[in-house]
DSSP file (Angstrom, degrees, kcal/mol; ACC not computed):
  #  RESIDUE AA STRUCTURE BP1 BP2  ACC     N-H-->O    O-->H-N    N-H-->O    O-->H-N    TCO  KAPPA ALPHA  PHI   PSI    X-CA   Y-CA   Z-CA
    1    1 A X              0   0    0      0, 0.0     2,-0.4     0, 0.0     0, 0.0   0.000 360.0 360.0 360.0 139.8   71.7  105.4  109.7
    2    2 A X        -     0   0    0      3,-0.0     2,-0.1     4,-0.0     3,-0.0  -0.918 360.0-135.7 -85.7 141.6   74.4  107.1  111.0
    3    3 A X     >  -     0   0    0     -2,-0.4     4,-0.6     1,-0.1     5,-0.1  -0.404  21.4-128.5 -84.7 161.0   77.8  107.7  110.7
    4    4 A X  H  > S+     0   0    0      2,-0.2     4,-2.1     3,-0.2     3,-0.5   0.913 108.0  61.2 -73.6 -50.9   80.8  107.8  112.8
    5    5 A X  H  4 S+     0   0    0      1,-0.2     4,-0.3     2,-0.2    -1,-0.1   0.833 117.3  37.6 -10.2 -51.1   82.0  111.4  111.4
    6    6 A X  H  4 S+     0   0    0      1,-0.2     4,-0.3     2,-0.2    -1,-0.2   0.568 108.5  60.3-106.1   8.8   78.6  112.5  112.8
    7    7 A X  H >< S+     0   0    0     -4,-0.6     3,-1.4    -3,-0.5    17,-0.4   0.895 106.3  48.3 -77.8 -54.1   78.7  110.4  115.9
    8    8 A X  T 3< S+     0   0    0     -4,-2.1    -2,-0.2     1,-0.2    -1,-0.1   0.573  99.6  70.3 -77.2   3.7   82.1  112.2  117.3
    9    9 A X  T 3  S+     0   0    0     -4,-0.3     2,-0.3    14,-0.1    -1,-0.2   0.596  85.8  78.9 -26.2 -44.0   80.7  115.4  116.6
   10   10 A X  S <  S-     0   0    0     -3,-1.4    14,-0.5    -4,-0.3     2,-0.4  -0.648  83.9-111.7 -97.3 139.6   78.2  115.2  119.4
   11   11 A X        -     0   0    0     59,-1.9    61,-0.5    -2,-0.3    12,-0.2  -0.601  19.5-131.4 -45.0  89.6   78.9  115.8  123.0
   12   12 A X  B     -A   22   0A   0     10,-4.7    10,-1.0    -2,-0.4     9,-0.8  -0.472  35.8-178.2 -63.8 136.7   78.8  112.9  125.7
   13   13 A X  E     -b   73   0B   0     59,-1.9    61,-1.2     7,-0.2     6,-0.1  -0.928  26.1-133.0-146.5 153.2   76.6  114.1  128.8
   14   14 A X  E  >  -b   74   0B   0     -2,-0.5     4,-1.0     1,-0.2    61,-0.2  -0.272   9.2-155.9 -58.9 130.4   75.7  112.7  132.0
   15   15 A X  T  4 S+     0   0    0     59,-3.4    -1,-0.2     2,-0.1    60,-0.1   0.648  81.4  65.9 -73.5  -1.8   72.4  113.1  132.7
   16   16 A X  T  4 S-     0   0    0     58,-0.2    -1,-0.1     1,-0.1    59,-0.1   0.918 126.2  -1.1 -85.3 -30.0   72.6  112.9  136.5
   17   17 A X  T  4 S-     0   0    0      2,-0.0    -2,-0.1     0, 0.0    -1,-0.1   0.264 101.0 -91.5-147.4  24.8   74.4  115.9  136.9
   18   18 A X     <  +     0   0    0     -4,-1.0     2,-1.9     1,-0.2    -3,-0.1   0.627  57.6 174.1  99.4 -18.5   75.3  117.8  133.8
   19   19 A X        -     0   0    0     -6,-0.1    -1,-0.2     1,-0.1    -5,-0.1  -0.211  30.1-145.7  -7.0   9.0   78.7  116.3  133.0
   20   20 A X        +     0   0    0     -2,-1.9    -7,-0.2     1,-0.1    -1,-0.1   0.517  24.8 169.4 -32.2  83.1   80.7  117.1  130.0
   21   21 A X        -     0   0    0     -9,-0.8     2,-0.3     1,-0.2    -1,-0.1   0.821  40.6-130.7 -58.3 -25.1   82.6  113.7  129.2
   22   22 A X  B     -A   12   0A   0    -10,-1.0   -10,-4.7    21,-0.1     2,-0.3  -0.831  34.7 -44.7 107.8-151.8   83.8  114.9  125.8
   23   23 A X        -     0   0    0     -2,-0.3     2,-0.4    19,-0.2    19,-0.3  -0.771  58.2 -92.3-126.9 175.8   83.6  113.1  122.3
   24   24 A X        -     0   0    0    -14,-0.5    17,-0.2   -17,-0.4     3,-0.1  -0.642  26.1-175.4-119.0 145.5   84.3  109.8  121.2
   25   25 A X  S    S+     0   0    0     15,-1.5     2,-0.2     1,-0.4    16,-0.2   0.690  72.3   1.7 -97.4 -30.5   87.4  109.0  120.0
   26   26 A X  E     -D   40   0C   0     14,-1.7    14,-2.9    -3,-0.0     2,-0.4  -0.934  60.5-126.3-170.3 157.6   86.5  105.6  119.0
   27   27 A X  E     -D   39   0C   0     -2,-0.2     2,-1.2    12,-0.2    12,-0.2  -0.873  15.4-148.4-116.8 115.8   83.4  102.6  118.7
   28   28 A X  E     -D   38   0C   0     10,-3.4     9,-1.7    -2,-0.4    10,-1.1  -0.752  27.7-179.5 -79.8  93.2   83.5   98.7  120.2
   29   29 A X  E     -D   36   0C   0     -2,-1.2     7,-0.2     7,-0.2     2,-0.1  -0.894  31.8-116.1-124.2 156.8   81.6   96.7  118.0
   30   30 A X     >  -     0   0    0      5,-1.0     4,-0.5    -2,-0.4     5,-0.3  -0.414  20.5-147.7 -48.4 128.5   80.9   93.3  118.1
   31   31 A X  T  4 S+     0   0    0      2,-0.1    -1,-0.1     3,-0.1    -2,-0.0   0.493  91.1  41.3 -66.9 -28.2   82.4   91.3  115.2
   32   32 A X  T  4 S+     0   0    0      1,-0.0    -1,-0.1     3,-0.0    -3,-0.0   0.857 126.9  30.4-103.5 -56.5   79.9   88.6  114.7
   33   33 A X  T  4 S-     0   0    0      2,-0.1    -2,-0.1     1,-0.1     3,-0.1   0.730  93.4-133.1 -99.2 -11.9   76.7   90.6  115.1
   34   34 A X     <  +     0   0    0     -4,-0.5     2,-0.3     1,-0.2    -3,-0.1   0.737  59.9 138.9  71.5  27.0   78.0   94.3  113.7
   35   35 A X        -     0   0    0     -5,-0.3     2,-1.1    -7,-0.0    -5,-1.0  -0.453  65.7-113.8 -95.7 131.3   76.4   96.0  116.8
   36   36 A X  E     +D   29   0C   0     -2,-0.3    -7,-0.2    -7,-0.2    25,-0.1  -0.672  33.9 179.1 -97.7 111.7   77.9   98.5  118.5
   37   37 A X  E     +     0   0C   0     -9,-1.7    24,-1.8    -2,-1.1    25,-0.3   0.868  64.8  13.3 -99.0 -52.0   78.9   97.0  122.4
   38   38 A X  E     -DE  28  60C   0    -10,-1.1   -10,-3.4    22,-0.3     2,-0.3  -0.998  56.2-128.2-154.7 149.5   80.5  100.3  123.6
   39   39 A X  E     -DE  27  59C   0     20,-2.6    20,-3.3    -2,-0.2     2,-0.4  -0.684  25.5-159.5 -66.2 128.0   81.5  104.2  123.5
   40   40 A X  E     -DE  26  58C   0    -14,-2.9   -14,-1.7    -2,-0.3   -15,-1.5  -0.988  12.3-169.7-109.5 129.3   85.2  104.9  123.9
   41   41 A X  E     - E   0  57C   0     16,-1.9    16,-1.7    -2,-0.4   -17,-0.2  -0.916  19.0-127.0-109.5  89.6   85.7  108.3  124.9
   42   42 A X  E     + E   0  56C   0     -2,-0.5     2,-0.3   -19,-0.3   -19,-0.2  -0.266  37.0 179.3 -27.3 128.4   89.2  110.4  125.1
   43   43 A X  E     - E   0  55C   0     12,-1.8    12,-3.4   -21,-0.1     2,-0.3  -0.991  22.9-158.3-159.0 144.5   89.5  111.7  128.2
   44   44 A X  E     - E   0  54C   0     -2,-0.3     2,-0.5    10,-0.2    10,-0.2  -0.896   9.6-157.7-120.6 148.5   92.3  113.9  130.2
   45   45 A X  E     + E   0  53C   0      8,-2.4     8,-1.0    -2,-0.3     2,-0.2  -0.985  59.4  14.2-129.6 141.3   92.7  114.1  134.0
   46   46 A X  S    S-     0   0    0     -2,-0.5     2,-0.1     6,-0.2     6,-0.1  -0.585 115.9  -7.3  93.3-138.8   94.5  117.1  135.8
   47   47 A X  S    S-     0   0    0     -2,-0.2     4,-0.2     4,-0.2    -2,-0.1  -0.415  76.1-110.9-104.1 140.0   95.2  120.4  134.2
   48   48 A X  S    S+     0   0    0     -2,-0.1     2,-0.3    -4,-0.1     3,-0.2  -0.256  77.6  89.8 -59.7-177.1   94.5  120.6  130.5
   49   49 A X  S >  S-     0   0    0      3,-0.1     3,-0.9     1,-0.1     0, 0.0  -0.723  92.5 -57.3 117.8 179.9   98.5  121.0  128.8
   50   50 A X  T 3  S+     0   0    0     -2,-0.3    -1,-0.1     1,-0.2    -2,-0.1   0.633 130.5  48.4 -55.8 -35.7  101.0  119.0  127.6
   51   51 A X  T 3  S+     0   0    0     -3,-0.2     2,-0.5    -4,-0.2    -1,-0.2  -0.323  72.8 136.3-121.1  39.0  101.6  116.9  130.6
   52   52 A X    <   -     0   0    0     -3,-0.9    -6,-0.2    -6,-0.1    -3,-0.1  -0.740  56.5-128.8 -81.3 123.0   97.8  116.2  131.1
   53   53 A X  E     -E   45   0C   0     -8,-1.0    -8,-2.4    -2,-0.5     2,-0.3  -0.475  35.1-151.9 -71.6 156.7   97.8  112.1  131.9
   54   54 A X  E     +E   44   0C   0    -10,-0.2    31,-2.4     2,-0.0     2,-0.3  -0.850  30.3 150.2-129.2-179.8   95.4  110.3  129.7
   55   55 A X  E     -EF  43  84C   0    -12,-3.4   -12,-1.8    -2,-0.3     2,-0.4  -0.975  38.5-108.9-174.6 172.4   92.9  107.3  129.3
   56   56 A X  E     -EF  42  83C   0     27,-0.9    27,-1.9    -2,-0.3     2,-0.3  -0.985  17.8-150.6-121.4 135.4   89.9  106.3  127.6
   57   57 A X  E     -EF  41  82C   0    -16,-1.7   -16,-1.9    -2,-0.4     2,-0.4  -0.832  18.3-150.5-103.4 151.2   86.6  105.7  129.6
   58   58 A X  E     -EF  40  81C   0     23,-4.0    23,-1.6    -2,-0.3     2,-0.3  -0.907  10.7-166.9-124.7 136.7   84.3  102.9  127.7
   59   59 A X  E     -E   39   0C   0    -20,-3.3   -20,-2.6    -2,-0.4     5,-0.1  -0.979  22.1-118.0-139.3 131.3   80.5  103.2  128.1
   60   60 A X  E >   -E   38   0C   0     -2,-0.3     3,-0.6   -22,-0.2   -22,-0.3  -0.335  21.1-117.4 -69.0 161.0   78.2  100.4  127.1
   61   61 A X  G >  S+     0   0    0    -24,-1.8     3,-0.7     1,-0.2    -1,-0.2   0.491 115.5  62.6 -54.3 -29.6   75.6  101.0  124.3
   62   62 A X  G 3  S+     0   0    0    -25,-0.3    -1,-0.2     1,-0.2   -24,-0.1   0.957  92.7  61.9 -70.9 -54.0   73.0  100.2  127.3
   63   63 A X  G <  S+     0   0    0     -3,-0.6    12,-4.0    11,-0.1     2,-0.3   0.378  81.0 100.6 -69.0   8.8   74.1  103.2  129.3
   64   64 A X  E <   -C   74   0B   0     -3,-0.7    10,-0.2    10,-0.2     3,-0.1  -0.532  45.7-177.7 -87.4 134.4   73.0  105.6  126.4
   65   65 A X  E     -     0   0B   0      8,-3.1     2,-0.4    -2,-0.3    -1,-0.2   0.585  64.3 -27.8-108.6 -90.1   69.5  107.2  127.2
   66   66 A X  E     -     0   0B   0      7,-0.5     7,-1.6     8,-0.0     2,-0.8  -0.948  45.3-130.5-138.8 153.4   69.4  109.2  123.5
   67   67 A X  E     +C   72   0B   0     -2,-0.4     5,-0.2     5,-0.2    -3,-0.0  -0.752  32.2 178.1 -89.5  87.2   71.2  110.9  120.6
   68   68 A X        -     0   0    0      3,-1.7     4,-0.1    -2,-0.8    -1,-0.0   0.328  50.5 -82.6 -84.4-147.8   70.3  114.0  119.5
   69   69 A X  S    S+     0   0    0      1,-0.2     3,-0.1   -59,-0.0    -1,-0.1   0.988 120.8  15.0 -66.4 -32.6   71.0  116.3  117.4
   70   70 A X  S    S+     0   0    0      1,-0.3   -59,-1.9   -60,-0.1     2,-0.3   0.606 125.3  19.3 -97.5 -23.5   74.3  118.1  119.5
   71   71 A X        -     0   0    0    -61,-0.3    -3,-1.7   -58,-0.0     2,-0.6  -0.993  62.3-125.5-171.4 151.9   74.9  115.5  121.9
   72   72 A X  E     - C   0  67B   0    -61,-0.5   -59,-1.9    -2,-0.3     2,-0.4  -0.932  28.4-149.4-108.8 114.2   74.6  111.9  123.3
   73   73 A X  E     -b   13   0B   0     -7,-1.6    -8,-3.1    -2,-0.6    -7,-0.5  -0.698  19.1-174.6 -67.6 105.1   73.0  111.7  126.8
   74   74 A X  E     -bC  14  64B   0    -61,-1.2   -59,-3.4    -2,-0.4     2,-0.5  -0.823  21.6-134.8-122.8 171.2   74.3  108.6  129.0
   75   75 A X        -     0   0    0    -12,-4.0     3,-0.5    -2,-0.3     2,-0.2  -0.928  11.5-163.1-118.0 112.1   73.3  107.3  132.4
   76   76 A X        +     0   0    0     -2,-0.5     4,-0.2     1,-0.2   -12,-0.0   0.090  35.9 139.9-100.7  35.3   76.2  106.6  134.4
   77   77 A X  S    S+     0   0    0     -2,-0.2     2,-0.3     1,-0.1    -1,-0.2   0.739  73.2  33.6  20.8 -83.3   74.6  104.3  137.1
   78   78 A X  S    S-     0   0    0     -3,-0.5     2,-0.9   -15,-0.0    -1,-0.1  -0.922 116.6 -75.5-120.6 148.5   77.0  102.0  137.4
   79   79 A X        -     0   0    0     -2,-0.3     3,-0.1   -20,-0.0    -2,-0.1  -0.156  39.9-122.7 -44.8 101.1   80.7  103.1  136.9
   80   80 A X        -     0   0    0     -2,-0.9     2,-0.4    -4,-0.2   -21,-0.2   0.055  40.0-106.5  -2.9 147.8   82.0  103.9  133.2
   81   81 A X  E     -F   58   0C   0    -23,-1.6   -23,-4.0     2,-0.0     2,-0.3  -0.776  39.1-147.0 -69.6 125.1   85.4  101.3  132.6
   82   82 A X  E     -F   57   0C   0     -2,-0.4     2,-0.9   -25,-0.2   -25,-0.2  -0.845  13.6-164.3-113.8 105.3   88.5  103.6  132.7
   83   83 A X  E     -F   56   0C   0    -27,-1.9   -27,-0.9    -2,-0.3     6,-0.1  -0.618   4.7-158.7 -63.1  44.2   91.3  102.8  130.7
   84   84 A X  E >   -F   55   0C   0     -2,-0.9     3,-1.1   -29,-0.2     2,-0.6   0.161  54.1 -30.4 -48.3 129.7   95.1  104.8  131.7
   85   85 A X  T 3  S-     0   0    0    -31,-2.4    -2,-0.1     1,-0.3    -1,-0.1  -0.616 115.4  -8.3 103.8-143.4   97.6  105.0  129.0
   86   86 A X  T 3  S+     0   0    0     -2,-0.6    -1,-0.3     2,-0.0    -2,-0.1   0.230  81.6 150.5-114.1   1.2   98.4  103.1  126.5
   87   87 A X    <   -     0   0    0     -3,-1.1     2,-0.4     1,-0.1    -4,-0.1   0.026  32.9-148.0 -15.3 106.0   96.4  100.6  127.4
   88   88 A X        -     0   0    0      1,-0.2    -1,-0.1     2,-0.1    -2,-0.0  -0.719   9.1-136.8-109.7 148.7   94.9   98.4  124.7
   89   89 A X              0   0    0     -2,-0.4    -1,-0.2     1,-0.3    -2,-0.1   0.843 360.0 360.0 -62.6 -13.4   91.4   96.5  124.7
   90   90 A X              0   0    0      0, 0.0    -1,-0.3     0, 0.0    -2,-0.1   0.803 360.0 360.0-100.6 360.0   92.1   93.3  123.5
């Protein structure tokens, strides 16, 4: 078992080309089945600062290839859901 403490520790990266996405800011799980459906990931776009815009990208639980010990390795295939703002999922 893991935790969430040590889940946002660890590094997302792409495996096609090396990425650094960052760390996850937060988990989508399922209600009924207690499964975890997707990564949500913090994420800043332009220059890092004050007035950096921001969003969250969600990556399903499928697109994970493995977790090791430093970092979680996804496969970004098909495009990541990006989320601007304040945006909330439900």
């Amino acid at each position: 078992m893991i935790k969430l403490s040590e889940l946002q520790m660890k590094e997302i990266i792409v495996i096609e080309n090396g990425t650094r996405l960052g760390h996850i800011s937060d988990l989508e799980i399922d209600e009924v089945n207690g499964r975890i459906l997707a990564l949500i990931i913090q994420i800043k776009e332009g220059k890092n600062g004050m007035f950096a815009k921001s969003g969250e990208m969600i990556i399903g639980w499928h697109q994970i290839a493995t977790i090791g010990e430093d970092v979680i390795l996804v496969q970004l295939k098909e495009n990541p859901l990006l989320l601007s703002g304040n945006t909330n999922l439900n």
